[in-house]
C-alpha positions in Angstrom: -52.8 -45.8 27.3 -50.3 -43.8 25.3 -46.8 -45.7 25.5 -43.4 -43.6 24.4 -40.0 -44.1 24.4 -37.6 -41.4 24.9 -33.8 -42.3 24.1 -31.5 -39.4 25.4 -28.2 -40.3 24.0 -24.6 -38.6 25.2 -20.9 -39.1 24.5 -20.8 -41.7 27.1 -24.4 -42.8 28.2 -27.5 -43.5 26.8 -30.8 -43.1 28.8 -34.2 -45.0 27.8 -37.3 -43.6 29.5 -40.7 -45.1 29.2 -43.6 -42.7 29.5 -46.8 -44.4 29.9 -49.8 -41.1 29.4 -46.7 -38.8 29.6 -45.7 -40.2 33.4 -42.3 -41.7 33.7 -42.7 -45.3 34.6 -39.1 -46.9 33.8 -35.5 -45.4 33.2 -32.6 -47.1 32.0 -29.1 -46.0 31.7 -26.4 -48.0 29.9 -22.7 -46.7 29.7 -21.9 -47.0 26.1 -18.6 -48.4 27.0 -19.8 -50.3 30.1 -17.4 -53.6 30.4 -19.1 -56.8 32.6 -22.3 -56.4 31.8 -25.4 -58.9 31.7 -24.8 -61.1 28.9 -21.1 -60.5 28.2 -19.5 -63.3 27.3 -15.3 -64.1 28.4 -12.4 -66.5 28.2 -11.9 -66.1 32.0 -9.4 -68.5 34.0 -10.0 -70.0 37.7 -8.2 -68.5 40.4 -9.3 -70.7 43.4 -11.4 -73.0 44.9 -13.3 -72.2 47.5 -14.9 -75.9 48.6 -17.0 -74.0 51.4 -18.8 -71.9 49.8 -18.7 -74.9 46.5 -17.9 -71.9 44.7 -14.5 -70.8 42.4 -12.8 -67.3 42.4 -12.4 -66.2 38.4 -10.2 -64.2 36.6 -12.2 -62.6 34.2 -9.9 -59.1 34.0 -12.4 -57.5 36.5 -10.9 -55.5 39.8 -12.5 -58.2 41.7 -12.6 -61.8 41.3 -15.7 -63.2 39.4 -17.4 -65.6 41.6 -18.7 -69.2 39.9 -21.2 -71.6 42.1 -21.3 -74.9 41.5 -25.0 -74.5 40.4 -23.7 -72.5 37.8 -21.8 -74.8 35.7 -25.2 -76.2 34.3 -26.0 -80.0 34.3 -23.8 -80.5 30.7 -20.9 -79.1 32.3 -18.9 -82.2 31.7 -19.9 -81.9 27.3 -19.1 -78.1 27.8 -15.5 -78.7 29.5 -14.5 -81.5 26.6 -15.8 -79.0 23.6 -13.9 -76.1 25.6 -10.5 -78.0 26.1 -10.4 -79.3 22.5 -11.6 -75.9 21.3 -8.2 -74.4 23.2 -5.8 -77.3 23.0 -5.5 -77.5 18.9 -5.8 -74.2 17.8 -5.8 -75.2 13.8 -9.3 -76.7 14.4 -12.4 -75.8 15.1 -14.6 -78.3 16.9 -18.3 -78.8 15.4 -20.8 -78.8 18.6 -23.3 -80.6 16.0 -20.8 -83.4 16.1 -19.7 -84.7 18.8 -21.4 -86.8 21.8 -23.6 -85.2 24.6 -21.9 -86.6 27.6 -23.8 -87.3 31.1 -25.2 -84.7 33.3 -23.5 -84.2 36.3 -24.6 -84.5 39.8 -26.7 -81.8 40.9 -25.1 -82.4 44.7 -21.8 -82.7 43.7 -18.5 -80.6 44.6 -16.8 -77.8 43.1 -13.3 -79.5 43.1 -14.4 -82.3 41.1 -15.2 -80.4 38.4 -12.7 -77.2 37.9 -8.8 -76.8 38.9 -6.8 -73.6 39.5 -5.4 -72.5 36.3 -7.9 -73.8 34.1 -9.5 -72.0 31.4 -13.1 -71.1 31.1 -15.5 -69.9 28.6 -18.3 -67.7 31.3 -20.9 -65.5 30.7 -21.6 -62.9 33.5 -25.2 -63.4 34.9 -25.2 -60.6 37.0 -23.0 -57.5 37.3 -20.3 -56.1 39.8 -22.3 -54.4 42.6 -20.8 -52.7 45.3 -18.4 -54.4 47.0 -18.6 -57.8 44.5 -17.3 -58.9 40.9 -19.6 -60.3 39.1 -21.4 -63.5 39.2 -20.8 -65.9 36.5 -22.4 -69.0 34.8 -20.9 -71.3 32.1 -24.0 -72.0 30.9 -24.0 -70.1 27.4 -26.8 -69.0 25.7 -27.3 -65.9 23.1 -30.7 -64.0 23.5 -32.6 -63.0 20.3 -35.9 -61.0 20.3 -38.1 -64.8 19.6 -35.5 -67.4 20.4 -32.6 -68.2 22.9 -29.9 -70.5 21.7 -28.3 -73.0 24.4 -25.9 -74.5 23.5 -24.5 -78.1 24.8 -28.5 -78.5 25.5 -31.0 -80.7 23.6 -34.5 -79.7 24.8 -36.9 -76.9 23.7 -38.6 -74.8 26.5 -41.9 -72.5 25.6 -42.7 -69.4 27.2 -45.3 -69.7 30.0 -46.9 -66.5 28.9 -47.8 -68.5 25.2 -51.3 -69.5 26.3 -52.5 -72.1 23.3 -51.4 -75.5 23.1 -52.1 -75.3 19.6 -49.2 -72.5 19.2 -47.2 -74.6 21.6 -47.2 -77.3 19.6 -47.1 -75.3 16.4 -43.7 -73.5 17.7 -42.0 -76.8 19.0 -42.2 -78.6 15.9 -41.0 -75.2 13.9 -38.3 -75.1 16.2 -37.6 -78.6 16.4 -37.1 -78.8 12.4 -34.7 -76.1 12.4 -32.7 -76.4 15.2 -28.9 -77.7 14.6 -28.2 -80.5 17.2 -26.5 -80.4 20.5 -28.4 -76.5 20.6 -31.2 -76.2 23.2 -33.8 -73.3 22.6 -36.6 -71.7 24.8 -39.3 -69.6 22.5 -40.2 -66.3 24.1 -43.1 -65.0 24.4 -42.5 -63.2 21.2 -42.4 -66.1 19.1 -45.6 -66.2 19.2 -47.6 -66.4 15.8 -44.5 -65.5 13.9 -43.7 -67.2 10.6 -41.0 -69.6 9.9 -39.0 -67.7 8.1 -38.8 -64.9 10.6 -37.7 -67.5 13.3 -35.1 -69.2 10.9 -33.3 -65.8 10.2 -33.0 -65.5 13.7 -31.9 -69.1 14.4 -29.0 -68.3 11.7 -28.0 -65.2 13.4 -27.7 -66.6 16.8 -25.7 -69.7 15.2 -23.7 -67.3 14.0 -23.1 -65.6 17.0 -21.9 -68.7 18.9 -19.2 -69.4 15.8 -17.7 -66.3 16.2 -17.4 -66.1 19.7 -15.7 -69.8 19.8 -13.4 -68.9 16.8 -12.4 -65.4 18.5 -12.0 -67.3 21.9 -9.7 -70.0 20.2 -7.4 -66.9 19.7 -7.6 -65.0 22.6 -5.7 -64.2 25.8 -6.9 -64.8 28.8 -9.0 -63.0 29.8 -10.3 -61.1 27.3 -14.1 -60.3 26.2 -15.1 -62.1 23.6 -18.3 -62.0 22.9 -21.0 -58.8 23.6 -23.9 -57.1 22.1 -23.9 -55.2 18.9 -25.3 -52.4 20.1 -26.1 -51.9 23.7 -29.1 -49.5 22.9 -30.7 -52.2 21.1 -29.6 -54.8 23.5 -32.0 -53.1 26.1 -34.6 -51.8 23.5 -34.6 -55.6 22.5 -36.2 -56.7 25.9 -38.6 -53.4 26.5 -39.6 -52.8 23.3 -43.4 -53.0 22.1 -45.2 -52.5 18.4 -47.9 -51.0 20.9 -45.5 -47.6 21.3 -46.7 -44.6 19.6 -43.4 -42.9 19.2 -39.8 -43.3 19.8 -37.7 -40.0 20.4 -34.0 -40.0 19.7 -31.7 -37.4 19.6 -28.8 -39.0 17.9 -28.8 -39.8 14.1 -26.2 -42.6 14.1 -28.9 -44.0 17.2 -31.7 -43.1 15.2 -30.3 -45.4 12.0 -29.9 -48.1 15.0 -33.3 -48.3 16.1 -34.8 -47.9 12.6 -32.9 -50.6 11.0 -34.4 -52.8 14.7 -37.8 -51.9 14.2 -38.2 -52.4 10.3 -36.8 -55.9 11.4 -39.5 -57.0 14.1 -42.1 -54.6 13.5 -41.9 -53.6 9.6 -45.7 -51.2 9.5 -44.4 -49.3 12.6 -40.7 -48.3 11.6 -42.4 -44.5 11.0 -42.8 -44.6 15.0 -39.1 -43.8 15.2 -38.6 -40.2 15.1 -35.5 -38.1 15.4 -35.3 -35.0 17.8 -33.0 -32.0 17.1 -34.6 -29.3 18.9 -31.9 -27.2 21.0 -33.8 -28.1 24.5 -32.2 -31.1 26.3 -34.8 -33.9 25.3 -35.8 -35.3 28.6 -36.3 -31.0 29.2 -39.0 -31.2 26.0 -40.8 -34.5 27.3 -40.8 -33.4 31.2 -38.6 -36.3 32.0 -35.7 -34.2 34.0 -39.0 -32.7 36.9 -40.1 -36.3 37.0 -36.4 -37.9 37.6 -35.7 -35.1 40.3 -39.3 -35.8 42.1 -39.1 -39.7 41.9 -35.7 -40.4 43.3 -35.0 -38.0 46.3 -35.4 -40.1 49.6 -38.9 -39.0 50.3 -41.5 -39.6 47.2 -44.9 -38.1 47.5 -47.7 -39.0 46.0 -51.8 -38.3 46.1 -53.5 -36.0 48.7 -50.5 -35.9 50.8 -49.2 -38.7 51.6 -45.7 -40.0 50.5 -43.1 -42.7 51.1 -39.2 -42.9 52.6 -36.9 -45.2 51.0 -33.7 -46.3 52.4 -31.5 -48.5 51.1 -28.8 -51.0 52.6 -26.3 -53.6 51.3 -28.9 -56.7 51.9 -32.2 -54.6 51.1 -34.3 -51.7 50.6 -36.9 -50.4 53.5 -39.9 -48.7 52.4 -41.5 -46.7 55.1 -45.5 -45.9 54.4 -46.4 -42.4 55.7 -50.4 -40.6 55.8 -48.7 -37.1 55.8 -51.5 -34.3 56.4 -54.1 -35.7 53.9 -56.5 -33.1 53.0 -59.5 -35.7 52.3 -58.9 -37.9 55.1 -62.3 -39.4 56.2 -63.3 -40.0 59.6 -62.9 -43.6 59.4 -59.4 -44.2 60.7 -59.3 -48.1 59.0 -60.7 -47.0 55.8 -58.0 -44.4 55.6 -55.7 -46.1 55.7 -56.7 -48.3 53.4 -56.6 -46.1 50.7 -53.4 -44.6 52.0 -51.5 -48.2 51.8 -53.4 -48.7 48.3 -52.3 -45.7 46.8 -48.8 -46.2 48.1 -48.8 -49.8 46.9 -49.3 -48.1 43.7 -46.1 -45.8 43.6 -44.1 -48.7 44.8 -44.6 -50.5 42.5 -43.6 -47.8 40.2 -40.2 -47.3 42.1 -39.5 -50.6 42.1 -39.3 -50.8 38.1 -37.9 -47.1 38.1 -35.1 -47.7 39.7 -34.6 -51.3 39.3 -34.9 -51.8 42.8 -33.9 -55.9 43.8 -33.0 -58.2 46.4 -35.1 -57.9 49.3 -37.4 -55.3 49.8 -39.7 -54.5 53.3 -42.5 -51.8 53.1 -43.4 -50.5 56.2 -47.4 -50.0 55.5 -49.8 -48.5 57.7 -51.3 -50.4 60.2 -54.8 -51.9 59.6 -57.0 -54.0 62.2 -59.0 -56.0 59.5 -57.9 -58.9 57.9 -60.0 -58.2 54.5 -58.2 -54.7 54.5 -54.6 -56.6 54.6 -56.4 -59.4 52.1 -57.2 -56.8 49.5 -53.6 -54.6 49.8 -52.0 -58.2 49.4 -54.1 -58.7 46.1 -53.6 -55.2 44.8 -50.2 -55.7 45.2 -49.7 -58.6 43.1 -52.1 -57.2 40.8 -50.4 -54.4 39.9 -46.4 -56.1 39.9 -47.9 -58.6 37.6 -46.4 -56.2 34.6 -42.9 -56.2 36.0 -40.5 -58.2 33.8 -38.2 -59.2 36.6 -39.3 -62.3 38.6 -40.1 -61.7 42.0 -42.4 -62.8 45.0 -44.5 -61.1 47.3 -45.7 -62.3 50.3 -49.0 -61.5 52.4 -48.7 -58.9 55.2 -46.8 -59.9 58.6 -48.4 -59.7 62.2 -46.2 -56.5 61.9 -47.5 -54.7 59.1 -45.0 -55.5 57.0 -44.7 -56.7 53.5 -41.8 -58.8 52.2 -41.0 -58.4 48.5 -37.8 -60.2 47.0 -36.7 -59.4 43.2 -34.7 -60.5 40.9 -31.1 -58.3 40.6 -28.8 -58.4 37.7 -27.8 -55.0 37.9 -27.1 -52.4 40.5 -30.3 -50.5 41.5 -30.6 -47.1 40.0 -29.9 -44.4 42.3 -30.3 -40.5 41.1 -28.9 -38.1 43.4 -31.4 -35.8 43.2 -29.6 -32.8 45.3 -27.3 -30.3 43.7 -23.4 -29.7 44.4 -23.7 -25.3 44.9 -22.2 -23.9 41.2 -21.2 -20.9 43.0 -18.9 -22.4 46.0 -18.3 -26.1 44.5 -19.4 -27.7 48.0 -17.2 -24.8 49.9 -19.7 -23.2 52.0 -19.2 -19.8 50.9 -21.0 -17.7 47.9 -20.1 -15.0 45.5 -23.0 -12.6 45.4 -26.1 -14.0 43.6 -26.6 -10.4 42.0 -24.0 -10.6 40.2 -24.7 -13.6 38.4 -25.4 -12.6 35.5 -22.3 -9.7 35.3 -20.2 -12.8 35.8 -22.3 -15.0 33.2 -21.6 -11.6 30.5 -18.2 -11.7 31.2 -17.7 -15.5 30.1 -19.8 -15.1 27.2 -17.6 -11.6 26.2 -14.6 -13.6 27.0 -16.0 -16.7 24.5 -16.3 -14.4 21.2 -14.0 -11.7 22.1 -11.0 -13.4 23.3 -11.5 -16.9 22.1 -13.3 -15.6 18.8 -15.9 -18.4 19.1 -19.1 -17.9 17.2 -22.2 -20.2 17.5 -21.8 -21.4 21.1 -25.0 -21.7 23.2 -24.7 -20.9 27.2 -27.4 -23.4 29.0 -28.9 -21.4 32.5 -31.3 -22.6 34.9 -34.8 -22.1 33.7 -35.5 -19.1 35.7 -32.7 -17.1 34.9 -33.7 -17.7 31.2 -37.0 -16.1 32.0 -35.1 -13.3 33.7 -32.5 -12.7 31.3 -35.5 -12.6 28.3 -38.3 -10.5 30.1 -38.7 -7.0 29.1 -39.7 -5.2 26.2 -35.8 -4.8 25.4 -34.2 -8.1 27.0 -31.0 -8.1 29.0 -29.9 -10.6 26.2 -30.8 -8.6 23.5 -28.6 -5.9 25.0 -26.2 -8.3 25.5 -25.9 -9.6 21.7 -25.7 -5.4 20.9 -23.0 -5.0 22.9 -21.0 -8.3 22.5 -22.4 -9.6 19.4 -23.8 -12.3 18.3 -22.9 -15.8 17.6 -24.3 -17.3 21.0 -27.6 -18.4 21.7 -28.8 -18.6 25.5 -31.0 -21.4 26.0 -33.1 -23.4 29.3 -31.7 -26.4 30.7 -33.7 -28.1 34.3 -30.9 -30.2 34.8 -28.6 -27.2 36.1 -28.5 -25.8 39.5 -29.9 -22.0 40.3 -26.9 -20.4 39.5 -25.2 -23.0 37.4 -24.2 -22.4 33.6 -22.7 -24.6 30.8 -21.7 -23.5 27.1 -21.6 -26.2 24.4 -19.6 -25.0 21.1 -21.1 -25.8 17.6 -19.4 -29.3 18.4 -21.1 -30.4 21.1 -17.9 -29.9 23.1 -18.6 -28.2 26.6 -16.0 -25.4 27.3 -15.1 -25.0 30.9 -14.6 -21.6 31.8 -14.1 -22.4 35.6 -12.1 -19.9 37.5 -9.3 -20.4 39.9 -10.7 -18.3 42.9 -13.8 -21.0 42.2 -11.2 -23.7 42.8 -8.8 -22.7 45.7 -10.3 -20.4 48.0 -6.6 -19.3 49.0 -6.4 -17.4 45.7 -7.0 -14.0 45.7 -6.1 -13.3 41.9 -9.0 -14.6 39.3 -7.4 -15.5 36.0 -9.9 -16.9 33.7 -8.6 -20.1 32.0 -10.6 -21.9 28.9 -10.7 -25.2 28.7 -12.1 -27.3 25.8 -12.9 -30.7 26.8 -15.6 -33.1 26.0 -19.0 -33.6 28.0 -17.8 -36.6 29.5 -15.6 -35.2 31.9 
């Protein structure tokens, strides 16, 4: 199976897709100036107590309050709230973890108002991230993530992947670990770890040490609340956790990116750092690799897949329904039950798909076809957990209801993925009414004749729809051509299957999109069109 990543990276998001044999299997987007995400770390203060839910309300500088269970302080809670009171009380010294005294663990059944007091101040890390309605979730159980090792601190045990097979290479990795480990640090080994050399998990030990330093010594400083500690880099952060040497090539389209990801693969895979290749082509990258078709047929409401048959999701605040449909299958055999079958099968199959895709979690019901035997709803069962075995969030699936359906409950951290897959009309801005399609591309001359006539720009390209490239270019003498006669040249005209029919967008030579909007496109009342340029940048 060929395996390639495909980083698309813009002024204010970066998207990650996995192609597995060319066919879009997981996509990830991370806002590169997203605040409260998984793994952030904050000096946060508690707001109040809510002793029936044994939960607190925290201030972490979020809209809405961060919410801490009682489960969440972690058994060392009472060593964590000694090292963070000292750690904030003198602020001329910093306190030594690998000094002082584990104390006690504290009761798993105890109460949140023994433990925390409005007003005090917290050092929280957010577990989970604001979705919908809710702030984020919180835990003050620390820990930094590295791609072998994950430092804990206030801990004192070592945890092993279960993945790690060998008791030999357990017991190889817990000594190692053991030997180099400060004290009062806890570590679990990843699956990683695994046949790695000592001095490859010592420089990682060092840097995650180092990590937990800095973030006490910036917190000892800081207002409250205030970030203190988060990734480097978020591209790596999530590369970090989805990378594998087995990829055959990396695409990036960013050069400052591209430096990123080399300087993260010559670390944990040194022979594959020529993987990592750098795209400057003028077609949108996910437009070269076939990623934009796949993204608009994968997350509209209804998803087809083989011989006719398809799927409707719907989601809801408490979970996702998945509705199992036969369509009008072309090869559909006589045999009603073994139809089925291979219906529910197949749509196991693309489920499982969408639920990585989109990062689909909570609770999830699938509606599957109905089928009479018990060895038919035996075999579906097994096929599903066969094939969600590869998903990297927990989850559990269990067998087949009286019903039909199928309960499936996974883990969320983040707020599932939703693509809105239909288009906003470019000609009326969701008005109702049209300006003549047969005069597009008048209109779509006159902008670019405004560009290098009035606003003397040179260079620019003008990004159409894919079809009206293929009409502007056809001929023996193109409408283009003609165009760059008349007008000049200086602008390039170029395909992009992101846009709408009749939809355009000109980038300049700075990767700055001009918005050549027009009033009468704006206000309908207008009856005067005076063309205004706008130079903004692609994030608005």
């Amino acid at each position: 199976m060929r395996s390639e990543l495909i980083v698309d990276v813009q002024k204010n998001e970066v998207s990650i897709a996995l192609l597995e044999d060319s066919r879009l299997v997981s996509l990830q987007k991370e806002s590169r100036n997203l605040a409260y995400a998984v793994g952030d770390i904050y000096l946060a203060k508690v707001k109040k107590l809510m002793p029936g839910l044994n939960a607190a309300f925290v201030n972490v500088g979020y809209e809405k309050d961060a919410f801490l269970h009682y489960l969440d302080l972690g058994s060392r809670f009472e060593s964590y709230s000694a090292f963070v009171n000292e750690l904030l009380t003198d602020k001329k010294k910093l306190p030594q973890l690998s000094k002082i005294k584990l104390l006690p663990e504290i009761d798993k059944h105890g109460t949140i108002a023994d433990r925390l007091s409005p007003g005090q101040e917290l050092l929280v890390q957010i577990v989970k991230e604001p979705i919908s309605s809710k702030g984020p979730r919180l835990t003050t159980e620390i820990s930094f993530t590295g791609r072998f090792l994950v430092l804990i601190p206030f801990c004192d045990k070592i945890s092993i992947s279960t993945k790690i097979k060998s008791t030999e290479e357990k017991r190889r990795l817990k000594q190692l670990i053991d030997s180099i480990r400060p004290k009062n640090f806890g570590v679990i080994i990843r699956t990683s770890a695994e046949g790695k050399r000592v001095a490859e998990l010592n420089n990682e030990m060092k840097t995650l040490i180092n990590c937990w330093e800095t973030t006490i010594a910036k917190a000892q400083k800081a207002a409250v609340p205030s970030l203190i500690f988060e990734e480097e880099s978020r591209i790596v952060g999530v590369l970090r956790d989805i990378f594998s040497p087995s990829f055959e090539d990396i695409h990036v389209n960013d050069p400052e990116i591209k430096d990123q990801i080399d300087k993260y693969v010559s670390l944990i895979a040194p022979d594959r750092k020529d993987i990592v290749k750098l795209y400057d082509g003028d077609q949108p990258i996910f437009d070269k690799f076939n990623i934009t078709k796949q993204i608009k047929s994968s997350f509209g409401k209804t998803v087809s897949f083989k011989s006719g048959s398809y799927i409707i999701i719907e989601h809801t605040e408490a979970l996702h329904v998945i509705d199992v449909n036969s369509g009008n299958r072309a090869k559909a055999t006589n045999d009603q039950e073994s139809n089925a079958l291979e219906v529910n099968l197949r749509a196991a199959d693309e489920i499982a798909r969408q639920l990585r895709l989109r990062d689909m979690g909570g609770i999830i019901v699938i509606d599957f076809i109905d089928m009479n035997k018990a060895e038919h709803r035996q075999a579906l069962y097994d096929h599903m957990r066969e094939i969600m075995a590869n998903d990297r969030a927990r989850h559990n699936i269990l067998p087949l209801s009286k019903f039909g359906l199928m309960q499936i409950t996974r883990q969320r951290v983040r707020p599932a993925l939703d693509i809105v897959t239909t288009e906003t009309c470019p000609s009326c801005y969701g008005k109702g009414e049209v300006q003549p399609s047969l005069l597009f591309t008048d209109t779509l001359k006159e902008k670019i004749e405004y560009m290098v006539n009035s606003l003397k720009m040179r260079n620019f390209k003008v990004y159409v729809h894919p079809f009206v490239d293929a009409y502007l270019k056809k001929g023996l003498i193109p409408m283009v051509t003609r165009w760059k006669y008349k007008i000049g040249g200086g602008f390039r005209i170029l395909p992009d299957q992101s846009l709408a029919y009749l939809q355009y967008k000109i980038i300049d030579q700075d990767k700055n999109e001009i918005d050549l909007k027009e009033e009468k496109d704006l206000d309908s009342s207008s009856t005067k069109s005076k063309s205004k340029a706008n130079t903004r940048g692609t994030e608005e």
